[in-house]
ROSEDREN-269674 format. One record per residue (C-alpha): z, y, x; residue in one letter. Coordinates in nm, 2 decimals. Each point is the difference from the previous one (the first is absolute). Layout:
BEGIN
((Z, Y, X), 'A'),
...
This chain:
BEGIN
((0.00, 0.00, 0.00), 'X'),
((-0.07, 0.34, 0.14), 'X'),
((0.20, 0.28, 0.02), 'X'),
((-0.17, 0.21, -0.25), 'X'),
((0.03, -0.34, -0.27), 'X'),
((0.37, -0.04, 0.08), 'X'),
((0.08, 0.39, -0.08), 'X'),
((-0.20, -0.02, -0.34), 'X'),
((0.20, -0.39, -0.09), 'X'),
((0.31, 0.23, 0.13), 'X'),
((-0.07, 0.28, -0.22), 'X'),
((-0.07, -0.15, -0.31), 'X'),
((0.31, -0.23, 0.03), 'X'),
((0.24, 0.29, 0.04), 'X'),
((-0.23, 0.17, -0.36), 'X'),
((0.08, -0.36, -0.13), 'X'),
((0.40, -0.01, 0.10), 'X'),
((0.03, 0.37, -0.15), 'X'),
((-0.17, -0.04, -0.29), 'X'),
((0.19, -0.28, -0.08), 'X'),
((0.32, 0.15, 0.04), 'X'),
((-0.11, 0.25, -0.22), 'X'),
((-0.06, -0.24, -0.30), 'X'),
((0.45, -0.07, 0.06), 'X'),
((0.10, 0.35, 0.06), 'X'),
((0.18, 0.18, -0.25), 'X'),
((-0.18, 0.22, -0.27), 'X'),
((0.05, 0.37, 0.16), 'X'),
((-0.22, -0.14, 0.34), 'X'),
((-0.22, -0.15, -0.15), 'X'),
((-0.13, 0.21, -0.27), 'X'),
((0.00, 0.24, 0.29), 'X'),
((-0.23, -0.22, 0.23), 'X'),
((-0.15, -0.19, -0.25), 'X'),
((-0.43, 0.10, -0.04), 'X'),
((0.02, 0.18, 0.34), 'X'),
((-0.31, -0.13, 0.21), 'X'),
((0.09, -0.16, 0.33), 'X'),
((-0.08, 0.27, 0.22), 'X'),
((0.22, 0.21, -0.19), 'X'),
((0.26, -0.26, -0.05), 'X'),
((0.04, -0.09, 0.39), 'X'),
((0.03, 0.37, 0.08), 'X'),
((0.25, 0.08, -0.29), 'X'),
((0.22, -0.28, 0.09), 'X'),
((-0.05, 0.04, 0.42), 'X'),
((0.13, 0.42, -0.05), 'X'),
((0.28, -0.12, -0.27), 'X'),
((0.38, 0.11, 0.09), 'X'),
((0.16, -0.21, -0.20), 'X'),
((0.39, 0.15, -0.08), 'X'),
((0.23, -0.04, -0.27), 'X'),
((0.35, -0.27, -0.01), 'X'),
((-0.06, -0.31, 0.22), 'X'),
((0.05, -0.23, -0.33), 'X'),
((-0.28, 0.16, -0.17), 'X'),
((-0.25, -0.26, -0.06), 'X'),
((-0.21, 0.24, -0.05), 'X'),
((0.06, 0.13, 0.36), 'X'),
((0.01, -0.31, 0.18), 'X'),
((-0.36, -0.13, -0.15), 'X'),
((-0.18, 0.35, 0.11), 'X'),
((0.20, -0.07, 0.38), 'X'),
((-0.17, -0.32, -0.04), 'X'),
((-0.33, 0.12, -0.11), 'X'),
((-0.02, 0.29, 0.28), 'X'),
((0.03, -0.27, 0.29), 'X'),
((-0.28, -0.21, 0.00), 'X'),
((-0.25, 0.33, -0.14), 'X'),
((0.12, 0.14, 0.33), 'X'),
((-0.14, -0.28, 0.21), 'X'),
């Protein structure tokens, strides 16, 4: 596999993971996220700042939705 393959099989994995986590996170993230194309998604999620109470699950899914879009 080249280089240029294994960034693309990369990419679209880390689309896949997020937009799969999106489908369990709670209502306020996802209505925010949800119909957003994946340019627009990736950058939203990469230049998030995610803050509120660290039991929030709210909180915790955008933490875990800003890591891999950061990649």
């Amino acid at each position: 596999m080249c280089l240029g393959t294994a960034r693309y099989a990369q990419r679209t994995q880390t689309i896949d993971q997020l937009r799969s986590l999106m489908v369990t996170a709670p209502s306020a993230v996802r209505d925010k996220l949800r119909g957003l194309p994946t340019r627009e998604l990736m950058e939203s999620l990469a230049r998030s700042r995610p803050t509120g109470d660290a039991a929030d699950p709210g909180r915790t899914t955008r933490i875990t939705l800003r890591r891999p879009a950061r990649r």
